[in-house]
N, CA, C and O atoms as CSV, one atom per row, in Angstrom:
chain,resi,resn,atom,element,x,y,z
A,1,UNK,N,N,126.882,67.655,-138.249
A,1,UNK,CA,C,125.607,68.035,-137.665
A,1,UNK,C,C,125.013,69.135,-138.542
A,1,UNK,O,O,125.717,69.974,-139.104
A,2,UNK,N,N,123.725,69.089,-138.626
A,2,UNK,CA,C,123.251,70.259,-139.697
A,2,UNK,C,C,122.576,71.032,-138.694
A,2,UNK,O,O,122.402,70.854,-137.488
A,3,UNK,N,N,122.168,72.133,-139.672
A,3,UNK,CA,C,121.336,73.254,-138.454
A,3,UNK,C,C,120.341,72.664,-138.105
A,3,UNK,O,O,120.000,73.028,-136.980
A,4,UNK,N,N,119.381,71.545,-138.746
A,4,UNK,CA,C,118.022,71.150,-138.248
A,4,UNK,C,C,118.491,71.115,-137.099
A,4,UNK,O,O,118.367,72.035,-136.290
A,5,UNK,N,N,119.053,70.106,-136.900
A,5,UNK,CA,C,119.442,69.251,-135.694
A,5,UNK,C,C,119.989,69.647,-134.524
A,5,UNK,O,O,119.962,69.027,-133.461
A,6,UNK,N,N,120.695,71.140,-134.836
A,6,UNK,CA,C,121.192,71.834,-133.647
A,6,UNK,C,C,120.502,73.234,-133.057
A,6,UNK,O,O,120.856,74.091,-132.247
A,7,UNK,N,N,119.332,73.011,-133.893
A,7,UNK,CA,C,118.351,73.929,-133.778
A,7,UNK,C,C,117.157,73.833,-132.764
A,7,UNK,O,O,116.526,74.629,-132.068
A,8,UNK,N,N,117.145,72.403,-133.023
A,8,UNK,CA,C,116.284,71.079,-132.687
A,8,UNK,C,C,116.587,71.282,-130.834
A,8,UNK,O,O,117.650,71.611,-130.308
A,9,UNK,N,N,115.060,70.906,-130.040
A,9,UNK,CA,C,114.815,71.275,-128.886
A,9,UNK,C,C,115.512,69.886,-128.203
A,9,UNK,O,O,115.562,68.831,-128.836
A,10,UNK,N,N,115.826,69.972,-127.387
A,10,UNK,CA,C,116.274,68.487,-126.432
A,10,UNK,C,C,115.018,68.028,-125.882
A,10,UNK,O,O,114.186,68.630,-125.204
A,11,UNK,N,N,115.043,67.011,-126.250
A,11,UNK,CA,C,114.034,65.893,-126.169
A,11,UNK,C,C,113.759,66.228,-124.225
A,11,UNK,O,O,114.690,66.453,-123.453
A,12,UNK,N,N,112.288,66.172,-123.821
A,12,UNK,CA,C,111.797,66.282,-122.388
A,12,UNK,C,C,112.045,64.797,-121.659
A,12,UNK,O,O,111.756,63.666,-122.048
A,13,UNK,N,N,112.565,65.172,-120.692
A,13,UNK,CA,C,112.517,64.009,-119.840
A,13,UNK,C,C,110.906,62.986,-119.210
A,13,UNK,O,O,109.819,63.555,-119.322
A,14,UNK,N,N,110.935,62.047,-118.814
A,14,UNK,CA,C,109.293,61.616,-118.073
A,14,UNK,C,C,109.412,62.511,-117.324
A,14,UNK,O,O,108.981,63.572,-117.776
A,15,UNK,N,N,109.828,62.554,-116.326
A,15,UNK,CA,C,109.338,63.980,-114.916
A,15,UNK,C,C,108.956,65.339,-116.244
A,15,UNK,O,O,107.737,65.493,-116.317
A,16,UNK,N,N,109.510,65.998,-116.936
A,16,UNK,CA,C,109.182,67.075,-117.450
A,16,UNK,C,C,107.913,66.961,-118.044
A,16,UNK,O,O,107.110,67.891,-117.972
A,17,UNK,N,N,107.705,66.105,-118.518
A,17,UNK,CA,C,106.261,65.988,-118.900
A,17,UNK,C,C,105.621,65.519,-117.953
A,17,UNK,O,O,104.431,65.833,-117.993
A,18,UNK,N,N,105.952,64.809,-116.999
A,18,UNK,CA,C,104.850,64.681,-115.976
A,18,UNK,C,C,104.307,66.157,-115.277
A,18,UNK,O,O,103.118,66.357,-115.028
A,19,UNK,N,N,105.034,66.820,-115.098
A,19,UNK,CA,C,105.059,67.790,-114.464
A,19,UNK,C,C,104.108,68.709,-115.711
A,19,UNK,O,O,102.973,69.144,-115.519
A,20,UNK,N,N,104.762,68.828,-116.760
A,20,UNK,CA,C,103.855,69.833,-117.719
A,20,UNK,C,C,102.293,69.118,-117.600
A,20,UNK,O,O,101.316,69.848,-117.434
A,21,UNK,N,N,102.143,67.588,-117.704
A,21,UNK,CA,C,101.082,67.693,-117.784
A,21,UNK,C,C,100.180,68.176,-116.507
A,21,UNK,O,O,99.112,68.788,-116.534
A,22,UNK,N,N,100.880,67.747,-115.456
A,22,UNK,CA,C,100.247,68.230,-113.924
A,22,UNK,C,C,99.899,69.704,-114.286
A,22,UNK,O,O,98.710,69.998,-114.163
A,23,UNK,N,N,100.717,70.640,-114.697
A,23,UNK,CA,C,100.442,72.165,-114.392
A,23,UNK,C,C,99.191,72.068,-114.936
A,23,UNK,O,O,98.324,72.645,-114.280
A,24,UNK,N,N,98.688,71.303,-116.321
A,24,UNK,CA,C,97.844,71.406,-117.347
A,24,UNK,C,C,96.509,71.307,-116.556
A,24,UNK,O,O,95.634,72.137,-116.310
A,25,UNK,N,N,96.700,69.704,-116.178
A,25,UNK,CA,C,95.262,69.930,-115.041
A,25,UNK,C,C,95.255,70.619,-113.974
A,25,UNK,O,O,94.070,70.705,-113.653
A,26,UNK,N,N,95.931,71.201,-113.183
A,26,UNK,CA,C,95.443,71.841,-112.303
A,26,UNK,C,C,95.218,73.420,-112.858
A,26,UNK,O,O,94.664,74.148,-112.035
A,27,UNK,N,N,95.507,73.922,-113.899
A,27,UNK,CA,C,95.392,74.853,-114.982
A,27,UNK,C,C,93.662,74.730,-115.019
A,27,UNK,O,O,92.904,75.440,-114.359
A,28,UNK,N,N,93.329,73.839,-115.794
A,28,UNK,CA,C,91.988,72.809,-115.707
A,28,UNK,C,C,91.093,73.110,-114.765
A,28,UNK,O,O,90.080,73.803,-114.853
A,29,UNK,N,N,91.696,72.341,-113.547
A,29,UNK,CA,C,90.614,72.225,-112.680
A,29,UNK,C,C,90.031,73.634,-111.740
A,29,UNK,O,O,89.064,73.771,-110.990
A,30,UNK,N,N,91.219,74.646,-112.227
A,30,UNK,CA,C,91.115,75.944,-111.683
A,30,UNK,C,C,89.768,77.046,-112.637
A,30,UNK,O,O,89.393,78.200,-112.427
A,31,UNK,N,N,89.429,76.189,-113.515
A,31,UNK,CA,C,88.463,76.776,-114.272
A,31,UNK,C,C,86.661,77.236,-113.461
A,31,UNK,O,O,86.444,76.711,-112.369
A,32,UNK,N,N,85.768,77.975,-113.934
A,32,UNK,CA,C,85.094,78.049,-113.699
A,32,UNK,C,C,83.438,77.037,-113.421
A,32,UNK,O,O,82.615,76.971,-112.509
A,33,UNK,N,N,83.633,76.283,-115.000
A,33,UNK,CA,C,82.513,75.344,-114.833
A,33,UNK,C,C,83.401,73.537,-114.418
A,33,UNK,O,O,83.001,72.384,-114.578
A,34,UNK,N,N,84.522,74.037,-113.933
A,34,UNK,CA,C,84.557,72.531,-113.120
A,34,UNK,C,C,84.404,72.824,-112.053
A,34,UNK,O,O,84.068,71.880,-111.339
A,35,UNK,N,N,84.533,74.081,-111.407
A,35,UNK,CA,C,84.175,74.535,-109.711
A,35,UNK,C,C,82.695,74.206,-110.076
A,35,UNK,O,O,82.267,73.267,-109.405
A,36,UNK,N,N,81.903,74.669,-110.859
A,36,UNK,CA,C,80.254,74.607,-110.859
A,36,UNK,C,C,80.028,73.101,-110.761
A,36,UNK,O,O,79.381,72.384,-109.997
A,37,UNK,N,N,80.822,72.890,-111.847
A,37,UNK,CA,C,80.821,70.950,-112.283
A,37,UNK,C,C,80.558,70.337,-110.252
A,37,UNK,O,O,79.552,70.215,-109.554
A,38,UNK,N,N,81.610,70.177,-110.072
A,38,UNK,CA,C,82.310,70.067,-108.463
A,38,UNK,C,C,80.857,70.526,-107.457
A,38,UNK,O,O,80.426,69.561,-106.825
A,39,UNK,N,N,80.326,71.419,-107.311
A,39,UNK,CA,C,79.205,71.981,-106.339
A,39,UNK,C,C,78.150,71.371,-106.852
A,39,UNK,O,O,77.318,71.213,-105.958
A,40,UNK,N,N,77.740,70.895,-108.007
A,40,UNK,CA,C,76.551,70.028,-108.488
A,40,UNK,C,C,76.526,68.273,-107.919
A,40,UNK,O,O,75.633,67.645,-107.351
A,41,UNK,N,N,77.894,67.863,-108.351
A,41,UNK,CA,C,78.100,66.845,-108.215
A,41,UNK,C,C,77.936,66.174,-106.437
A,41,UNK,O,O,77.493,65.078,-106.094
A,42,UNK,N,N,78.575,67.510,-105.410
A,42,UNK,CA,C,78.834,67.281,-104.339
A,42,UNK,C,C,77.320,67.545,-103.737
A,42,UNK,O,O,77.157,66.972,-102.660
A,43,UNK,N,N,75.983,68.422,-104.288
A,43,UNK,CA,C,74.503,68.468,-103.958
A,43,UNK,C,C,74.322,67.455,-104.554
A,43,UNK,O,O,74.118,66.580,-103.713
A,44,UNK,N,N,74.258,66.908,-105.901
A,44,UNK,CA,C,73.566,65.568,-105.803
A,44,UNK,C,C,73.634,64.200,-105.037
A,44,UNK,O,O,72.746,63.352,-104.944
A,45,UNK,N,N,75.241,64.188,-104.366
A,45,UNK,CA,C,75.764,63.283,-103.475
A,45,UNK,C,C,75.225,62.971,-102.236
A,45,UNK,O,O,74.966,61.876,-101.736
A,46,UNK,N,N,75.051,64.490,-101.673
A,46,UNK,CA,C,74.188,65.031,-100.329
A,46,UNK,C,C,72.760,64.215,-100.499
A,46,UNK,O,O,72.326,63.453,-99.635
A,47,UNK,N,N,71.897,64.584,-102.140
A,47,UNK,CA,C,70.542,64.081,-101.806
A,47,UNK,C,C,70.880,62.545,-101.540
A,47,UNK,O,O,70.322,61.867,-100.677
A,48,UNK,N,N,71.919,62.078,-102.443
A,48,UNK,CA,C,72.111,60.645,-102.420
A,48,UNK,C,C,71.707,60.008,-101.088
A,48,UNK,O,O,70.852,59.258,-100.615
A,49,UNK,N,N,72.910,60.796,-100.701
A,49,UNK,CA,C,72.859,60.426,-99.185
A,49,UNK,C,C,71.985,60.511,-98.330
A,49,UNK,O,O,72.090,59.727,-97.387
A,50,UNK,N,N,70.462,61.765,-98.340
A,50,UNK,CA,C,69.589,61.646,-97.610
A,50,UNK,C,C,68.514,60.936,-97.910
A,50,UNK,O,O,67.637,60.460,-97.189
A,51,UNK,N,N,68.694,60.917,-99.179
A,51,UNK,CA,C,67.621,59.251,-99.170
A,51,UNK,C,C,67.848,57.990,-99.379
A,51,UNK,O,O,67.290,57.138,-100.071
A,52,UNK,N,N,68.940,57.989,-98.531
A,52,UNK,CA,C,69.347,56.386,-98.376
A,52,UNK,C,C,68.705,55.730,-96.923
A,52,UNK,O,O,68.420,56.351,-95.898
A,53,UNK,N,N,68.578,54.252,-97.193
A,53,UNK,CA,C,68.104,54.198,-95.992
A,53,UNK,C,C,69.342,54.416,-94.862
A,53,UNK,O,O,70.522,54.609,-95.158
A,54,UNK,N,N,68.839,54.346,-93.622
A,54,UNK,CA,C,69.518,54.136,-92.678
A,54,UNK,C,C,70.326,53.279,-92.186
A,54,UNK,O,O,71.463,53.541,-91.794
A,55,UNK,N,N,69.643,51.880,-92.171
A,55,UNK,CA,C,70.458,50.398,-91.899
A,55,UNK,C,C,70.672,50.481,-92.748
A,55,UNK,O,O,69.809,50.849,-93.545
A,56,UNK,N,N,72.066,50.175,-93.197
A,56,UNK,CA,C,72.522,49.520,-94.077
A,56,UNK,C,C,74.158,48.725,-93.858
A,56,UNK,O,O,75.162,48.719,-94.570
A,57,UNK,N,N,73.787,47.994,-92.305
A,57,UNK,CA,C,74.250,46.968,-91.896
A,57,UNK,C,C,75.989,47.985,-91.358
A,57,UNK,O,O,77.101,47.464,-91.272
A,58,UNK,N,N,75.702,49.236,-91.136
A,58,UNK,CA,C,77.028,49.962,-90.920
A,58,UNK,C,C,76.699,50.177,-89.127
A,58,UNK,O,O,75.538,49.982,-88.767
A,59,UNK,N,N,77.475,50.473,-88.340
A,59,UNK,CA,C,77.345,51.379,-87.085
A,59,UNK,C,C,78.257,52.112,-86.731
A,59,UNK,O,O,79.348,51.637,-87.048
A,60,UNK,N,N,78.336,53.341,-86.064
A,60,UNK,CA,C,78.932,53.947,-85.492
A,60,UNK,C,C,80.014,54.019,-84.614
A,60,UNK,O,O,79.713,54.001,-83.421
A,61,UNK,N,N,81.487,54.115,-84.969
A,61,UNK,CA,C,82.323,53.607,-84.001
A,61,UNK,C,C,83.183,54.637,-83.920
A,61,UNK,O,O,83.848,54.703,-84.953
A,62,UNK,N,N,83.509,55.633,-82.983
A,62,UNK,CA,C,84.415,56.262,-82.597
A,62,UNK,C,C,84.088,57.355,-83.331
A,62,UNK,O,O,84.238,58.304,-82.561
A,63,UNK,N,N,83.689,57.795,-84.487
A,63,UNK,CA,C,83.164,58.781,-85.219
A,63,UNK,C,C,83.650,58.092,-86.682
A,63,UNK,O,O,84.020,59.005,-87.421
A,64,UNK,N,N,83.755,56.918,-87.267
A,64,UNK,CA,C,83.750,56.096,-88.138
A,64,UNK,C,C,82.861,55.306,-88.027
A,64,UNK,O,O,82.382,54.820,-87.002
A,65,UNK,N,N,82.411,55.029,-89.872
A,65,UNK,CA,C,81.384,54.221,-90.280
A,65,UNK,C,C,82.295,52.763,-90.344
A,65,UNK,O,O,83.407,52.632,-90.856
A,66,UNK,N,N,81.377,51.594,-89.585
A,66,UNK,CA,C,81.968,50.472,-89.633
A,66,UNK,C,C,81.331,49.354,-89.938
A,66,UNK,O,O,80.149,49.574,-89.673
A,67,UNK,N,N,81.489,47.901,-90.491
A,67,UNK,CA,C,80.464,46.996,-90.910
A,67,UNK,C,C,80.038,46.752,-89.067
A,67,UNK,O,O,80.581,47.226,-88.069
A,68,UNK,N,N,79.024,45.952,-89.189
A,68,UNK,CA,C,77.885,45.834,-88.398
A,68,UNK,C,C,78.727,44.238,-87.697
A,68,UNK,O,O,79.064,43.351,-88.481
A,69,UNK,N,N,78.939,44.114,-86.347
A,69,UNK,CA,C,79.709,42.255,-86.227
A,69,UNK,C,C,79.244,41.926,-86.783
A,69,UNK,O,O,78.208,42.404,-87.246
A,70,UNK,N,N,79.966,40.501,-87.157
A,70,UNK,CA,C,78.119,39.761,-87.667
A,70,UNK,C,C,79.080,38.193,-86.769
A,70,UNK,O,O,80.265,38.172,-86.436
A,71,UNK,N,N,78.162,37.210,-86.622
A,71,UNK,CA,C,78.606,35.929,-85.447
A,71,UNK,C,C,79.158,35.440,-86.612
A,71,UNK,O,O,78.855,35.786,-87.754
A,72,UNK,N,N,80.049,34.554,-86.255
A,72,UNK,CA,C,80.743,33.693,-87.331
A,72,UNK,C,C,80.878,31.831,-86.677
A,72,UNK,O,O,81.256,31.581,-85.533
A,73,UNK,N,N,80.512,30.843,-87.612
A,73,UNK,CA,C,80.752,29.800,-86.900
A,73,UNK,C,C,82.501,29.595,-86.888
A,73,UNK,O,O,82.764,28.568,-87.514
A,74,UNK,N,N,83.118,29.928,-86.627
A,74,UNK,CA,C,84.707,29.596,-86.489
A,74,UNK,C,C,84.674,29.601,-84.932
A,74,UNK,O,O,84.266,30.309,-84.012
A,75,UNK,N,N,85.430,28.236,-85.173
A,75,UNK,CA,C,85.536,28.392,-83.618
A,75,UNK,C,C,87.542,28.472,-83.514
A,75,UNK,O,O,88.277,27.657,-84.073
A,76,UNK,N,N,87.883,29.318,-82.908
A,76,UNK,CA,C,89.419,29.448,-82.405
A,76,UNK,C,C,89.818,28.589,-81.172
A,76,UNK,O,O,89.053,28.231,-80.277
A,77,UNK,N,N,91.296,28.288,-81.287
A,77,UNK,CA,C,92.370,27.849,-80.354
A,77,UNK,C,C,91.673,27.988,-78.488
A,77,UNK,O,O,91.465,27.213,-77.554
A,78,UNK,N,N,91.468,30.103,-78.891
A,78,UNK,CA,C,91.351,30.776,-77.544
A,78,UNK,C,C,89.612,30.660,-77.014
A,78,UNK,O,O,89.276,31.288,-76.010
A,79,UNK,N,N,88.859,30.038,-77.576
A,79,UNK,CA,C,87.447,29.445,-77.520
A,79,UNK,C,C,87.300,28.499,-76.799
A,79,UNK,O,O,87.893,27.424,-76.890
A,80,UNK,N,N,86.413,28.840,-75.933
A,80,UNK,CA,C,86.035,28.038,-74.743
A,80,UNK,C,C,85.812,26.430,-74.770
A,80,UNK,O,O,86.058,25.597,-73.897
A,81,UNK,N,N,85.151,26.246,-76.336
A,81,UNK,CA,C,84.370,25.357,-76.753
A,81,UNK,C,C,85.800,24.343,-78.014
A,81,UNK,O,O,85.687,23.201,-78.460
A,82,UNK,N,N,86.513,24.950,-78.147
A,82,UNK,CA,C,87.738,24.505,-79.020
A,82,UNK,C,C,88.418,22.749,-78.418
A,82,UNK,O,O,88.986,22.192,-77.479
A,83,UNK,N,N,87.810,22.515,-79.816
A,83,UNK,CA,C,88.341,20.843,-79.525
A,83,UNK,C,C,87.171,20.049,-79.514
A,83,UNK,O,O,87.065,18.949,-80.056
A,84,UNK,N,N,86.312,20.638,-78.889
A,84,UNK,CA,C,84.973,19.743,-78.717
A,84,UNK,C,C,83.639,19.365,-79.694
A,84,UNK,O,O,82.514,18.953,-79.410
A,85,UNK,N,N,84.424,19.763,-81.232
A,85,UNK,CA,C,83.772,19.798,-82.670
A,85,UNK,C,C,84.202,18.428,-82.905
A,85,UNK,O,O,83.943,17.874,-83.974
């Protein structure tokens, strides 16, 4: 063995670099103009949102946005009318 080699760092595992890179972005995202970035993005979203129309085939259910029924020709087993197609 020569000195390079025992000098030489031990190779990082995947988790160790996963992890280094994690610290990296949240290092990152702790910065100043991505908080600004972040408060721009989340006001332009807001206008998005207030000038959208209204219908847009969603309603209100329980305090969730939900698609709108819509009738379907299927007729089921438990259907009144089942069999008589």
């Amino acid at each position: 063995m020569t000195d390079d080699e025992a000098t030489q760092a031990p190779l990082e595992s995947y988790e160790q670099r996963v992890n280094k890179q994690m610290r990296r972005e949240i290092e990152e995202a702790n910065t100043e103009w991505v908080r600004e970035q972040k408060l721009a993005d989340h006001l332009w979203q807001a206008k998005l949102d207030a000038k959208a129309p209204l219908d847009d085939d969603m309603i209100e259910v329980a305090g969730f946005r939900v698609p709108r029924y819509r009738t379907s020709c299927h007729v089921g087993k438990h259907d009144s009318v089942f069999g008589q197609h």
